[in-house]
Structures are given as structure tokens and as C-alpha cells.
Biopython code that builds the backbone (N, CA, C, O; Angstrom):
import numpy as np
from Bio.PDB.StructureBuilder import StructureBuilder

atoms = [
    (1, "UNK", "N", (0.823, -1.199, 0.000)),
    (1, "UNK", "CA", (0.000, 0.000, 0.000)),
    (1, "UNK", "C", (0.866, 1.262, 0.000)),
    (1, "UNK", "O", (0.402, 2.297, -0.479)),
    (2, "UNK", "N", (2.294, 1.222, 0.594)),
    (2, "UNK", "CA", (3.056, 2.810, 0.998)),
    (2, "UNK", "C", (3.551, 2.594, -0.489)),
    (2, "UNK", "O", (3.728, 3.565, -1.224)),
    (3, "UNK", "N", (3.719, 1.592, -0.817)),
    (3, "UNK", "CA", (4.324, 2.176, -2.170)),
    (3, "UNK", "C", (4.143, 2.498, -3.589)),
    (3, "UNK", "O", (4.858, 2.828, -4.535)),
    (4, "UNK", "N", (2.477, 2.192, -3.285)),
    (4, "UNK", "CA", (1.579, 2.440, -4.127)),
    (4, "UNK", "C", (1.247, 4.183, -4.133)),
    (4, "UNK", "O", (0.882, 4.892, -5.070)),
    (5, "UNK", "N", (1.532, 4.531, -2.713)),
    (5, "UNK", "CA", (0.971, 5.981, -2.407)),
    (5, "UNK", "C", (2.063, 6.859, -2.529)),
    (5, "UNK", "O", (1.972, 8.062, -2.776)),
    (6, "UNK", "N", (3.416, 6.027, -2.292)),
    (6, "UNK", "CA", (4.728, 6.762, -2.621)),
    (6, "UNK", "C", (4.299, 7.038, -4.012)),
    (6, "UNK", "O", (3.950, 8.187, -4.283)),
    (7, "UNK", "N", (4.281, 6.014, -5.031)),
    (7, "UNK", "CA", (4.552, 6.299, -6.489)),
    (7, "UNK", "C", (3.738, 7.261, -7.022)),
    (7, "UNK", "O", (4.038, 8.085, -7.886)),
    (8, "UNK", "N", (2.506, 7.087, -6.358)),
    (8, "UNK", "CA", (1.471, 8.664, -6.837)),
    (8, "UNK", "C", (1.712, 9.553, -6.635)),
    (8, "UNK", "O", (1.762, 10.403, -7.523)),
    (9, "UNK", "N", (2.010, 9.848, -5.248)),
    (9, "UNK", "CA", (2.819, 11.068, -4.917)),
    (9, "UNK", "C", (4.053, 11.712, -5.898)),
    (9, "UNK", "O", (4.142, 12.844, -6.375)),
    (10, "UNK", "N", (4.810, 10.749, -5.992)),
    (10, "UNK", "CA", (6.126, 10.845, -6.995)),
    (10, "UNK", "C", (5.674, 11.081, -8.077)),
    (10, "UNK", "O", (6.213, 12.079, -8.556)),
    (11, "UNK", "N", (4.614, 10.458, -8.983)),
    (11, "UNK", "CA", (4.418, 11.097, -9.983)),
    (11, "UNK", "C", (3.630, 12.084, -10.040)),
    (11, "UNK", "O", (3.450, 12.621, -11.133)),
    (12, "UNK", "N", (3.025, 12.522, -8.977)),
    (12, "UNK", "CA", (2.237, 14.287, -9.109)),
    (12, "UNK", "C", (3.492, 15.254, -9.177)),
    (12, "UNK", "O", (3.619, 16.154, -10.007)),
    (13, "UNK", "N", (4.201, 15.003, -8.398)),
    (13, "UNK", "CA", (5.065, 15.681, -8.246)),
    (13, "UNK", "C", (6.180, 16.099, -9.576)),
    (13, "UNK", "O", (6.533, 17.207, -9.980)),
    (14, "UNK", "N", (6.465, 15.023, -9.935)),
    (14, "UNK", "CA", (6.942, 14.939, -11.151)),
    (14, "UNK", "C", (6.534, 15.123, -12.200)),
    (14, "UNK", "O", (7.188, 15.517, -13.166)),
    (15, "UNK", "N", (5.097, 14.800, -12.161)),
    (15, "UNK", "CA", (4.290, 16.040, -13.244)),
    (15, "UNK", "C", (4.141, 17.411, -13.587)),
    (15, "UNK", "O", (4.049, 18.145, -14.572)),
    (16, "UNK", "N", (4.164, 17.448, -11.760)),
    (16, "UNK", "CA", (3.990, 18.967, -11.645)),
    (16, "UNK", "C", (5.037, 19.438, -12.161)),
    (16, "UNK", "O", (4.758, 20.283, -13.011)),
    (17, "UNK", "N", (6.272, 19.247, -12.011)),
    (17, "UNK", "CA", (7.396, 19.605, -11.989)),
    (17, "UNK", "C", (7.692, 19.602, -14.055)),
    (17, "UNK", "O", (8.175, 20.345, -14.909)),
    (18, "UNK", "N", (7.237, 18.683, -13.992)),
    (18, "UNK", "CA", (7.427, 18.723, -15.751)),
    (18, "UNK", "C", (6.747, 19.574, -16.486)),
    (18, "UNK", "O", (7.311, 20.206, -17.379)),
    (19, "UNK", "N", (5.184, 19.741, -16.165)),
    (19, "UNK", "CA", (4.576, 21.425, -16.281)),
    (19, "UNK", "C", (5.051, 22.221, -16.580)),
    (19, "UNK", "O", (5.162, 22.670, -17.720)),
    (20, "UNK", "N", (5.513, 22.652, -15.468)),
    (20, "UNK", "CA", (6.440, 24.183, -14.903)),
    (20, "UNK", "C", (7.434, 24.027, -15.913)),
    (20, "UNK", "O", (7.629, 24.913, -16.745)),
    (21, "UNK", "N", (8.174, 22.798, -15.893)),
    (21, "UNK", "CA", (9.706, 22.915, -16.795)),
    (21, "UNK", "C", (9.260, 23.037, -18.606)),
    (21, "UNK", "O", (10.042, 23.522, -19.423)),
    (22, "UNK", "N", (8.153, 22.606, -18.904)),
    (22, "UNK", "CA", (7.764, 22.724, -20.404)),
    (22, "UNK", "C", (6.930, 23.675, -20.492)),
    (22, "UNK", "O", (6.471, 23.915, -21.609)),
    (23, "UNK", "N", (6.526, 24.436, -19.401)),
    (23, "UNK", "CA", (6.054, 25.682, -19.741)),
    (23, "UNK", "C", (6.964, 27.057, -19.879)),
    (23, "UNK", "O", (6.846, 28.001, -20.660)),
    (24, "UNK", "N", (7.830, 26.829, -18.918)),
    (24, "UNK", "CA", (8.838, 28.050, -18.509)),
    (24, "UNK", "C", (10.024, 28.263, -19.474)),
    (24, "UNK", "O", (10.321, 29.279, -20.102)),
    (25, "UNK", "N", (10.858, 26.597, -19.425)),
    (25, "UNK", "CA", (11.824, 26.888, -20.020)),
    (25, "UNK", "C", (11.924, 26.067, -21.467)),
    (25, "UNK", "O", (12.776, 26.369, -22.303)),
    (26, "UNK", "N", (11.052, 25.101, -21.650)),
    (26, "UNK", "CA", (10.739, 24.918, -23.295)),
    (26, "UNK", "C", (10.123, 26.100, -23.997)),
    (26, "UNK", "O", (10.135, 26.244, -25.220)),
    (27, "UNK", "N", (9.409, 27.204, -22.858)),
    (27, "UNK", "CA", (8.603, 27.871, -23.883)),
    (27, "UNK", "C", (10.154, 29.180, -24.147)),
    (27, "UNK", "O", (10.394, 29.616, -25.273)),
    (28, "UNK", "N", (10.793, 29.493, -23.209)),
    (28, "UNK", "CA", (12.174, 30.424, -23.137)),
    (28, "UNK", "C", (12.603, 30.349, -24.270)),
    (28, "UNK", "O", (12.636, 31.344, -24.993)),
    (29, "UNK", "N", (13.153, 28.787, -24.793)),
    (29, "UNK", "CA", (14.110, 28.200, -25.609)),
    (29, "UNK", "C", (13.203, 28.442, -26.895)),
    (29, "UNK", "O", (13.874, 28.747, -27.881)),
    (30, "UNK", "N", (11.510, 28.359, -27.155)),
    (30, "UNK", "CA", (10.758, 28.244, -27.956)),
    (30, "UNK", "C", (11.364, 30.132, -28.889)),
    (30, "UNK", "O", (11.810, 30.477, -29.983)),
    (31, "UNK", "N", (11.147, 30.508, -28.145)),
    (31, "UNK", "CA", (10.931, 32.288, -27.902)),
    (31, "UNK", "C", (12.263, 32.904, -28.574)),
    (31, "UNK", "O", (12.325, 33.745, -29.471)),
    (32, "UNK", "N", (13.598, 32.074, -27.707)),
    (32, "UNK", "CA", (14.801, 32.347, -28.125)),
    (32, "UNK", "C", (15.179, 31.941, -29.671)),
    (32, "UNK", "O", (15.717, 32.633, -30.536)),
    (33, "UNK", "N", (14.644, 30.378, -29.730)),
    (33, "UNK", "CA", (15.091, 30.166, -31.139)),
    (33, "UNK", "C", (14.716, 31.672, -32.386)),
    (33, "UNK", "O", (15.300, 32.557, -33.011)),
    (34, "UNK", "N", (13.557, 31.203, -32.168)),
    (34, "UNK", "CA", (12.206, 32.086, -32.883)),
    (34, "UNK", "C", (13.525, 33.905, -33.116)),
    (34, "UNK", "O", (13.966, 34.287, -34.200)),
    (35, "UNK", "N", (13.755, 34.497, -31.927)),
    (35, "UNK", "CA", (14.346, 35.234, -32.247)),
    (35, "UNK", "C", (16.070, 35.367, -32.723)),
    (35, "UNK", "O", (16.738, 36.376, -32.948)),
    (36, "UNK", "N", (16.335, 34.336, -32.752)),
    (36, "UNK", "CA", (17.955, 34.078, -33.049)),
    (36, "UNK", "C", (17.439, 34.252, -34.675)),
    (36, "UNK", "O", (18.150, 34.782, -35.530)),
    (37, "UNK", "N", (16.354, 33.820, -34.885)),
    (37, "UNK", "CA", (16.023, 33.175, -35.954)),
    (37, "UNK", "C", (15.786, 34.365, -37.211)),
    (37, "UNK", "O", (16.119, 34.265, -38.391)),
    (38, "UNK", "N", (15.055, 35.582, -36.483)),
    (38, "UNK", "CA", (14.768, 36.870, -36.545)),
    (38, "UNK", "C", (15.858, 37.564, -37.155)),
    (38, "UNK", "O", (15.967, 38.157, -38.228)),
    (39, "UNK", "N", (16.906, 37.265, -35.877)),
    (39, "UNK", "CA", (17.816, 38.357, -36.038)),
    (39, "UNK", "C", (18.826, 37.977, -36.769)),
    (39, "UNK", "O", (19.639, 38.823, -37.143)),
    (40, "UNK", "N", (19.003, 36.316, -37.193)),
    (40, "UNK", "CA", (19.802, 35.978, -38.071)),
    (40, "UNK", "C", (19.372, 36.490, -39.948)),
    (40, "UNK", "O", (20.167, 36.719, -40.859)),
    (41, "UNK", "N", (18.017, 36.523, -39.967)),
    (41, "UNK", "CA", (17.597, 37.560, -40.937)),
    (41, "UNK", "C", (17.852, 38.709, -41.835)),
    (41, "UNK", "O", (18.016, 39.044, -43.009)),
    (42, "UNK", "N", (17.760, 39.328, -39.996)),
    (42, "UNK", "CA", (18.353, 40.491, -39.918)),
    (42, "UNK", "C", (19.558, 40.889, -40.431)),
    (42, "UNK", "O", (19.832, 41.953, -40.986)),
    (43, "UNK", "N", (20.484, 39.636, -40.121)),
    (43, "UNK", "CA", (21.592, 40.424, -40.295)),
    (43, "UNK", "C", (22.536, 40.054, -41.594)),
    (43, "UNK", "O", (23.643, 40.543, -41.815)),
    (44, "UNK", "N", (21.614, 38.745, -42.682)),
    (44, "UNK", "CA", (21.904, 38.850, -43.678)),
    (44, "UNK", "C", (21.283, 40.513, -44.339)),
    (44, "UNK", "O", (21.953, 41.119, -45.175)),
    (45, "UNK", "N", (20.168, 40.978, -43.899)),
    (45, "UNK", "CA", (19.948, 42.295, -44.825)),
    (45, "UNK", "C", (20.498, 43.327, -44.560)),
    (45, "UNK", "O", (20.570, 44.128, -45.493)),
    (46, "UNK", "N", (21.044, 43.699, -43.352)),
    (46, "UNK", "CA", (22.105, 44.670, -42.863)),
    (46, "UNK", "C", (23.258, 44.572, -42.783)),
    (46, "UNK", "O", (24.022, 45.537, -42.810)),
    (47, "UNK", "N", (23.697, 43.060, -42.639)),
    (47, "UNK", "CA", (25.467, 42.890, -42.694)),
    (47, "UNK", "C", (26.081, 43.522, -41.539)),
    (47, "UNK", "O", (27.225, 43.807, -41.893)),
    (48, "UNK", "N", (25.855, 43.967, -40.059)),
    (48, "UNK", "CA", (26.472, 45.088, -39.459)),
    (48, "UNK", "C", (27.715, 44.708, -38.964)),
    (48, "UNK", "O", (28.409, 45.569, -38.422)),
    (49, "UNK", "N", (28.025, 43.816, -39.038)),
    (49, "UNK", "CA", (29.329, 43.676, -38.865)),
    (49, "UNK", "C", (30.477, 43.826, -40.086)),
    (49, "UNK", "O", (31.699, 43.897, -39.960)),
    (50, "UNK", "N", (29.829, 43.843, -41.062)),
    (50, "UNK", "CA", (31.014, 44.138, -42.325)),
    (50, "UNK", "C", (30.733, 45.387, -42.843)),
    (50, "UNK", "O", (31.528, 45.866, -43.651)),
    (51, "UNK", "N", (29.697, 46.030, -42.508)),
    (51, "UNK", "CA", (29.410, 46.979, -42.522)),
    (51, "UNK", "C", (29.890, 48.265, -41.359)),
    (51, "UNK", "O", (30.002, 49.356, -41.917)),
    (52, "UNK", "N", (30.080, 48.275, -40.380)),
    (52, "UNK", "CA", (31.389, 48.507, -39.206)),
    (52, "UNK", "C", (32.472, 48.487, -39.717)),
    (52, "UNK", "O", (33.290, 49.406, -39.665)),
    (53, "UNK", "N", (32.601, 47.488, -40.245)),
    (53, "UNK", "CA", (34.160, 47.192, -40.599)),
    (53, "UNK", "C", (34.990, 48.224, -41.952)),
    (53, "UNK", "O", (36.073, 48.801, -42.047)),
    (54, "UNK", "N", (33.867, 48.052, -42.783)),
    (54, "UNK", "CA", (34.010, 49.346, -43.862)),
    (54, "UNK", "C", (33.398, 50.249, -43.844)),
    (54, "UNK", "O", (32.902, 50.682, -44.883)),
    (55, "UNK", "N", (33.179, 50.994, -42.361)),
    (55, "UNK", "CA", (32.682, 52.051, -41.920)),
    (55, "UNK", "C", (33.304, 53.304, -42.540)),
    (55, "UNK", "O", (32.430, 54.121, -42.833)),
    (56, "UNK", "N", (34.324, 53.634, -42.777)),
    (56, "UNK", "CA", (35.172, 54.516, -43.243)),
    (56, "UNK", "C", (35.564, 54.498, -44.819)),
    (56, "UNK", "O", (36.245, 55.377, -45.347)),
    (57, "UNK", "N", (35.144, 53.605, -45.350)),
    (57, "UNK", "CA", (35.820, 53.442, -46.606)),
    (57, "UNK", "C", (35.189, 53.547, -47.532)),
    (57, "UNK", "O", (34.147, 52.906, -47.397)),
    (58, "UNK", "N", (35.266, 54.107, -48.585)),
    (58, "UNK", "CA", (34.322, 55.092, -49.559)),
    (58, "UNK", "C", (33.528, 53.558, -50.299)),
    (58, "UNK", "O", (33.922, 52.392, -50.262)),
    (59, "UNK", "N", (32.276, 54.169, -50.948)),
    (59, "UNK", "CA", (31.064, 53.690, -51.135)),
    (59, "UNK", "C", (31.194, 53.052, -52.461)),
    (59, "UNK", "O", (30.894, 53.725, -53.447)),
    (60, "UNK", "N", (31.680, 51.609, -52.632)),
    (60, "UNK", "CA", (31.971, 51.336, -53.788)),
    (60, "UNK", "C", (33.062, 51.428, -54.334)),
    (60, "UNK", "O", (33.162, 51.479, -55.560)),
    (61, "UNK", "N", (33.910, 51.460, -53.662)),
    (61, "UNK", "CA", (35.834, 52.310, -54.136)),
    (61, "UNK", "C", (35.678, 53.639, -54.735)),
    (61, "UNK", "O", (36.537, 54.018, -55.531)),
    (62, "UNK", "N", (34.705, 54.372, -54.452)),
    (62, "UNK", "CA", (34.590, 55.529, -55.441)),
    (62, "UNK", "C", (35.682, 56.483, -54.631)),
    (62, "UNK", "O", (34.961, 57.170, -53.907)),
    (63, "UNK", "N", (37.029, 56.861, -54.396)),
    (63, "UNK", "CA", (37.934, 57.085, -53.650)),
    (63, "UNK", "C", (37.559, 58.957, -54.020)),
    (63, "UNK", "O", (38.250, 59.816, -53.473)),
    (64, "UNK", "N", (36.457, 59.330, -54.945)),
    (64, "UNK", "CA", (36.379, 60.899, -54.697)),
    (64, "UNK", "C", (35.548, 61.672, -53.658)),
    (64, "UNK", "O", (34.623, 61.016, -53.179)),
    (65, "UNK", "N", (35.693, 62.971, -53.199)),
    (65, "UNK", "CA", (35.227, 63.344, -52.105)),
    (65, "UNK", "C", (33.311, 62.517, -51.755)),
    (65, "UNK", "O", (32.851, 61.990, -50.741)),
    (66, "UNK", "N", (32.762, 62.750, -52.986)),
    (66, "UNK", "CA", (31.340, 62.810, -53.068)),
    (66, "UNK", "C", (31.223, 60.902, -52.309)),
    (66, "UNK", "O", (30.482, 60.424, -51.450)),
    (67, "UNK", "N", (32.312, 60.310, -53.133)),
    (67, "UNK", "CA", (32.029, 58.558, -52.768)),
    (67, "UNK", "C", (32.063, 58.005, -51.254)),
    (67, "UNK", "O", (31.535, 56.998, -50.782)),
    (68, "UNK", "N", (33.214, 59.442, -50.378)),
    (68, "UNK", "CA", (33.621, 59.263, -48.944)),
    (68, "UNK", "C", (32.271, 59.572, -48.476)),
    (68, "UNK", "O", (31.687, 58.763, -47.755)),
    (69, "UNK", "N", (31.632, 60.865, -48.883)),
    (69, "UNK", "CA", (30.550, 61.761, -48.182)),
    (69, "UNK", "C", (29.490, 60.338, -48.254)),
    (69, "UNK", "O", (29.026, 59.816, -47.240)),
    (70, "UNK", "N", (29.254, 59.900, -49.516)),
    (70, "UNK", "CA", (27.777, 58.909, -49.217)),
    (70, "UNK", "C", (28.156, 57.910, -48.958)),
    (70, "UNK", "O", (27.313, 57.401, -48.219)),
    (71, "UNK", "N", (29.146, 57.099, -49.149)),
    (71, "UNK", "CA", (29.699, 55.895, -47.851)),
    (71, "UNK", "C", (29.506, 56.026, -46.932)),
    (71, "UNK", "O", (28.908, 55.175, -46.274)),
    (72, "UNK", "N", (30.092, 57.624, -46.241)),
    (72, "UNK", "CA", (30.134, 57.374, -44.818)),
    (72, "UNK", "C", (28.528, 57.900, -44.084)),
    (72, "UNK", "O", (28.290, 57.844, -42.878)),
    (73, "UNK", "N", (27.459, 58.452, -45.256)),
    (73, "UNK", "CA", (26.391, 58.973, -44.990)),
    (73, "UNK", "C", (25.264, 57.559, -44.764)),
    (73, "UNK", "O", (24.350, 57.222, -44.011)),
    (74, "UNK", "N", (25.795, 57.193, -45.597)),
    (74, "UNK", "CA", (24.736, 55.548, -46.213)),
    (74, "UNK", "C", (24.936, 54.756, -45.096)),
    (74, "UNK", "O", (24.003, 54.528, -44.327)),
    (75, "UNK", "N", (26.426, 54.158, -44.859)),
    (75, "UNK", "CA", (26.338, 53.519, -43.807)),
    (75, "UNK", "C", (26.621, 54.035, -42.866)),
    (75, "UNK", "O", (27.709, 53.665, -42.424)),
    (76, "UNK", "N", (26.138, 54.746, -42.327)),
    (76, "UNK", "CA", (25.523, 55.614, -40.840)),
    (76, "UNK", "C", (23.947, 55.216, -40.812)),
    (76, "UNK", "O", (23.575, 54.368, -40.001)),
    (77, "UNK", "N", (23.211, 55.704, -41.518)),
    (77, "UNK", "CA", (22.141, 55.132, -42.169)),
    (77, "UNK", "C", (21.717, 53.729, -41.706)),
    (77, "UNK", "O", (21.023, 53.344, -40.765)),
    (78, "UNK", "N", (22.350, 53.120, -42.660)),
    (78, "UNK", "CA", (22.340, 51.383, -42.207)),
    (78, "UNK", "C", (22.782, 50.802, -40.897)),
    (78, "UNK", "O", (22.279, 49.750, -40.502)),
    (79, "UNK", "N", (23.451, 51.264, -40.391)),
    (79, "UNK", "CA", (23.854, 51.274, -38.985)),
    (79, "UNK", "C", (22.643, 51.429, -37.752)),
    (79, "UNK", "O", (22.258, 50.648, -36.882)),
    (80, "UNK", "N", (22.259, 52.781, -38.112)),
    (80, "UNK", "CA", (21.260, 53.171, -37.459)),
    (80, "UNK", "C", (19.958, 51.970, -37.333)),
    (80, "UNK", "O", (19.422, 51.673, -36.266)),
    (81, "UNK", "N", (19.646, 51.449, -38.519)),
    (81, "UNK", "CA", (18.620, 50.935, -38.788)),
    (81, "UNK", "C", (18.935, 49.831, -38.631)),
    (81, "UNK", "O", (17.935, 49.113, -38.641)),
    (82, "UNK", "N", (20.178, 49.083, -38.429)),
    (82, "UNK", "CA", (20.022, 47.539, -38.142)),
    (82, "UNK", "C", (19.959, 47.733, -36.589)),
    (82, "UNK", "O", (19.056, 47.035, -36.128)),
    (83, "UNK", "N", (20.675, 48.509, -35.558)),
    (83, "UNK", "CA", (20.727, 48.418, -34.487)),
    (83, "UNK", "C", (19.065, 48.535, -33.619)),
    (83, "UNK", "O", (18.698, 47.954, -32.598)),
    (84, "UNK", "N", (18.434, 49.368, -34.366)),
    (84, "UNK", "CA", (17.392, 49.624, -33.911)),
    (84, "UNK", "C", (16.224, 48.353, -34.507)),
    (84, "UNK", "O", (15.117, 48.110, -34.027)),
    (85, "UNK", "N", (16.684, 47.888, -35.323)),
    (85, "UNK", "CA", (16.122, 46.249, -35.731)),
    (85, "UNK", "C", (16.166, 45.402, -34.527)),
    (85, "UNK", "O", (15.292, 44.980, -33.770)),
    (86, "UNK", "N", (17.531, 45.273, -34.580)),
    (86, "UNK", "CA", (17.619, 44.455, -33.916)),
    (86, "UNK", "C", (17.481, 44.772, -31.957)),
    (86, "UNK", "O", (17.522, 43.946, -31.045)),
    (87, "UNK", "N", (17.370, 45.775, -31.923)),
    (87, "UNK", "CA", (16.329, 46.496, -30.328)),
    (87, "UNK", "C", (14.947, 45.537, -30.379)),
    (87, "UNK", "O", (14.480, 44.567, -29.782)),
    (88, "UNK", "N", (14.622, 46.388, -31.416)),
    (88, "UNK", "CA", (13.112, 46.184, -31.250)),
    (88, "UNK", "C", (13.084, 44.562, -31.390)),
    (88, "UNK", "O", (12.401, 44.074, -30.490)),
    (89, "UNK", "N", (13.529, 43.788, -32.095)),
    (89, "UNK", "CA", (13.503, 42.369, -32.417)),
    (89, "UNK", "C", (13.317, 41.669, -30.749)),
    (89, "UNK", "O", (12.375, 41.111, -30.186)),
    (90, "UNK", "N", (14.760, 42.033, -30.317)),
    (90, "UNK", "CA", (14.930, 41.975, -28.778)),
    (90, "UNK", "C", (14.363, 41.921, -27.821)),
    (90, "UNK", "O", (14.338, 41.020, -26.982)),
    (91, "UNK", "N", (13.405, 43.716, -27.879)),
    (91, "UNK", "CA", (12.427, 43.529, -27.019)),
    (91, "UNK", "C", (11.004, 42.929, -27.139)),
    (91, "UNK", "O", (10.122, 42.639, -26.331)),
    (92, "UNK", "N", (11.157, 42.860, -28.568)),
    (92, "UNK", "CA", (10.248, 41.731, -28.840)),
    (92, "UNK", "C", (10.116, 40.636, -27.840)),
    (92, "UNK", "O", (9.278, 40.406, -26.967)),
    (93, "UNK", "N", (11.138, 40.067, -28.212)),
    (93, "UNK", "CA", (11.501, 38.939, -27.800)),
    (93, "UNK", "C", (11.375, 38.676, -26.186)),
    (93, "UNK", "O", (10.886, 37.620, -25.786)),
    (94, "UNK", "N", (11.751, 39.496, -25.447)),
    (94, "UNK", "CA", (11.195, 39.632, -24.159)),
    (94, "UNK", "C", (10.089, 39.637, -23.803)),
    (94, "UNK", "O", (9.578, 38.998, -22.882)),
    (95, "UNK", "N", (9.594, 40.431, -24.578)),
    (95, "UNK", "CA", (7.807, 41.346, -23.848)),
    (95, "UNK", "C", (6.991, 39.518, -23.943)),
    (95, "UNK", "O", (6.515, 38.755, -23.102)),
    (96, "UNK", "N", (7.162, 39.478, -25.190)),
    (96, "UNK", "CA", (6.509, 37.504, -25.424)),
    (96, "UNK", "C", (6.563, 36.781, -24.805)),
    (96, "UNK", "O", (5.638, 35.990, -24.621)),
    (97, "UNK", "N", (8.134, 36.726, -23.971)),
    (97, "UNK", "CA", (7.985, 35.864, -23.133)),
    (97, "UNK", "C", (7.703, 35.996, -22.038)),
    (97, "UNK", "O", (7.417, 35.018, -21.346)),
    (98, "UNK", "N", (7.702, 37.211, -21.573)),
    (98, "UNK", "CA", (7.376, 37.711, -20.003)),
    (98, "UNK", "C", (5.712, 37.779, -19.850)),
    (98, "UNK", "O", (5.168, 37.826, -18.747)),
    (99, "UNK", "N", (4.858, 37.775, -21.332)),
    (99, "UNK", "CA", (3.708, 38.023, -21.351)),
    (99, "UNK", "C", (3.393, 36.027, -21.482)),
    (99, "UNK", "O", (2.307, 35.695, -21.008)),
    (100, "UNK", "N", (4.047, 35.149, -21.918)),
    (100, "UNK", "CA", (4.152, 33.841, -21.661)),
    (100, "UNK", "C", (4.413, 33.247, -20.127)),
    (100, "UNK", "O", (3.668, 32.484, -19.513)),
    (101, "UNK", "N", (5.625, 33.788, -19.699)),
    (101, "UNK", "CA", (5.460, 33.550, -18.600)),
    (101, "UNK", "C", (4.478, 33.413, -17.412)),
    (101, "UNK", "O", (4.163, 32.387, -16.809)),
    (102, "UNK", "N", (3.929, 35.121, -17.152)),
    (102, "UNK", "CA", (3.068, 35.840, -16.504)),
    (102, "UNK", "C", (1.497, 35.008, -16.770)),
    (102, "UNK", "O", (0.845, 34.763, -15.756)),
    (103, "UNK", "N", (0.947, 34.609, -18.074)),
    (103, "UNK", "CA", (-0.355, 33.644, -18.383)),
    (103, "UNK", "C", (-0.838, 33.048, -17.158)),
    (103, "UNK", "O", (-1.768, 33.333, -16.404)),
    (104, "UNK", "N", (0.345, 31.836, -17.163)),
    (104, "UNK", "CA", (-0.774, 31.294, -16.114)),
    (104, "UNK", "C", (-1.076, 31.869, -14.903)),
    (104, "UNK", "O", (-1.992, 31.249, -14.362)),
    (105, "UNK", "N", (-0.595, 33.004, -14.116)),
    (105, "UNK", "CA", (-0.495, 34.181, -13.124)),
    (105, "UNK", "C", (-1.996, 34.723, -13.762)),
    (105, "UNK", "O", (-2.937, 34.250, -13.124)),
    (106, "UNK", "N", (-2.238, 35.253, -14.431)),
    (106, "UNK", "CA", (-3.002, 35.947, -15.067)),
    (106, "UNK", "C", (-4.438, 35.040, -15.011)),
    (106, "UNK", "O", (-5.544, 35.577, -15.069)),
    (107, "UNK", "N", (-4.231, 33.550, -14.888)),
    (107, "UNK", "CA", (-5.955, 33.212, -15.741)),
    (107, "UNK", "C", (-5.906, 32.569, -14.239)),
    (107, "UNK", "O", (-7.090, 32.358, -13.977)),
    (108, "UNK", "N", (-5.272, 32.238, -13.349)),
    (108, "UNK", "CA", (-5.466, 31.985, -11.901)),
    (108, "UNK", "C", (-5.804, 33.145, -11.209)),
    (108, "UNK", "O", (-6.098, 33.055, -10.017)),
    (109, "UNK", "N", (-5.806, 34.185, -11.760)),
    (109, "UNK", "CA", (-6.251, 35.422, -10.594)),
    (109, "UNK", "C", (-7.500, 35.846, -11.262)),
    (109, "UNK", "O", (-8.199, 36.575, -10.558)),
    (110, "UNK", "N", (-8.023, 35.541, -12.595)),
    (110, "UNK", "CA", (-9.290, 35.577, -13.100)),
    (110, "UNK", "C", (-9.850, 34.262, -12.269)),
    (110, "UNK", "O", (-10.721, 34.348, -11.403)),
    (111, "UNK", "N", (-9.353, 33.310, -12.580)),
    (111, "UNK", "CA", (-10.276, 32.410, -11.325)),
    (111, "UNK", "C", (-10.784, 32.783, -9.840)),
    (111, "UNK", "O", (-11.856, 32.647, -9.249)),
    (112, "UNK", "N", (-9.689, 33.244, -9.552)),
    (112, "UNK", "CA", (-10.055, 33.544, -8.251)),
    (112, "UNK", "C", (-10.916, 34.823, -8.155)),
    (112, "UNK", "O", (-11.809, 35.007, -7.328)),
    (113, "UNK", "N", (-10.570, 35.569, -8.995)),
    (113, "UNK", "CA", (-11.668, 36.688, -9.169)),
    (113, "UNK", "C", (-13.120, 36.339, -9.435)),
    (113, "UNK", "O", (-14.024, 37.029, -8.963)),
    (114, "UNK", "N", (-13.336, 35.330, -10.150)),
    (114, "UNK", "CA", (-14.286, 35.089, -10.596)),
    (114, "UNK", "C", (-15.430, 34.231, -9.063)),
    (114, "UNK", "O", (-16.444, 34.583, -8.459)),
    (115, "UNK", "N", (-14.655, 33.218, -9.019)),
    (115, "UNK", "CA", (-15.020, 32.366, -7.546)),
    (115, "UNK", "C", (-15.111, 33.143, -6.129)),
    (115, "UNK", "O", (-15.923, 32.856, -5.250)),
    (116, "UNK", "N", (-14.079, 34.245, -6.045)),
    (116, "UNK", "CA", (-14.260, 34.609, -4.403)),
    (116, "UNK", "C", (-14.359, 36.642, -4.644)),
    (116, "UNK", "O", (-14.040, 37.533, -3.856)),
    (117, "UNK", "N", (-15.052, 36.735, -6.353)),
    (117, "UNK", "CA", (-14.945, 37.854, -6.312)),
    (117, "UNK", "C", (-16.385, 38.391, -5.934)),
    (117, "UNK", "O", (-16.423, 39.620, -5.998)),
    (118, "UNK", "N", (-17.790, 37.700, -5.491)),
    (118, "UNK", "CA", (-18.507, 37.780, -5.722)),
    (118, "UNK", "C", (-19.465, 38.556, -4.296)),
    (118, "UNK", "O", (-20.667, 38.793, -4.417)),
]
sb = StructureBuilder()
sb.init_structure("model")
sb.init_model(0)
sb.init_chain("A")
sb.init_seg("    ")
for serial, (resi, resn, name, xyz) in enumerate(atoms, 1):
    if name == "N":
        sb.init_residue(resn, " ", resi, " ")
    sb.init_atom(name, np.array(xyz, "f"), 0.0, 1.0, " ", f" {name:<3s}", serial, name[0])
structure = sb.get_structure()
């Protein structure tokens, strides 16, 4: 009989526990891929790292004043706009999961609102 009541126990527990772990941190990893995934995108269309790198160096080899001015105008430009991509991607990426997280918080306090709000 105890070890019939052990094993139930053990497996509530271990259910429970598996819940929590495929809700929290399968859904984390779900969230993370999803945005690696985003920002790997991203950064084939912006390049910002080779783009940094030939931060200074005229726009096309055009080595005359006008080629320095829109090189270094353009990618300022592009700069601007991948970093702020990849912000917003970011906080994307947070707000989702903190609004994932927070759920089941959220539909347990509608329960209880609902049951002992009365």
C-alpha cells in the first residue's frame, strides 16, 4: 500500500514539476530560437558587422570626395537601422515571453476573481 501511495505522490510531483519545466523553459528556448532566428535575418539584410568594418571606406571604391561623403552617410544610415532592428527584435523577444510567462499568473487570478470575487 506505501508504495503504491509513494509512487502517486512521486508522480504528481513529477508532473507537476514537468509542467512548470515545459512551460517556462521549453517555452524560453521556444521564444529564443524564434528570435535568433529573426535576427539571423536580420543580419543577412544589414550585414552590421562588415558593414562597421568598412565604416570609413568610400562607397563602392569611389575614392572621390562625393564617394567618402555617401559611404560614410549611407552607412551611418544602415547602422542606425540595423541596431534599432535588432532592439526592437529583442524587445520583442522579451515582452513575449514575459507576457508567456506571466499567463498562467493571469488566468489563476481571473479564477479567483471570478469564484471569491462575488
Amino acid at each position: 500500500m506505501t508504495n503504491a501511495v509513494t509512487y502517486l505522490i512521486a508522480r504528481f510531483f513529477l508532473g507537476f514539476w514537468g509542467a512548470i519545466w515545459h512551460w517556462y523553459v521549453d517555452g524560453f528556448w521556444r521564444v529564443a530560437k524564434k528570435a535568433i532566428a529573426i535576427l539571423s535575418a536580420l543580419d543577412r539584410i544589414f550585414a552590421l558587422r562588415i558593414t562597421l568594418r568598412n565604416f570609413f571606406r568610400p562607397l563602392y571604391q569611389d575614392h572621390t570626395i562625393p564617394g567618402h561623403v555617401f559611404g560614410f552617410f549611407f552607412r551611418t544610415i544602415r547602422v542606425t537601422l540595423a541596431i534599432l532592428s535588432y532592439l526592437a527584435v529583442a524587445l520583442g523577444a522579451i515582452f513575449v515571453y514575459m507576457a508567456w510567462a506571466l499567463l498562467p499568473f493571469y488566468i489563476l487570478a481571473l479564477g479567483f476573481q471570478a469564484n471569491f470575487g462575488k
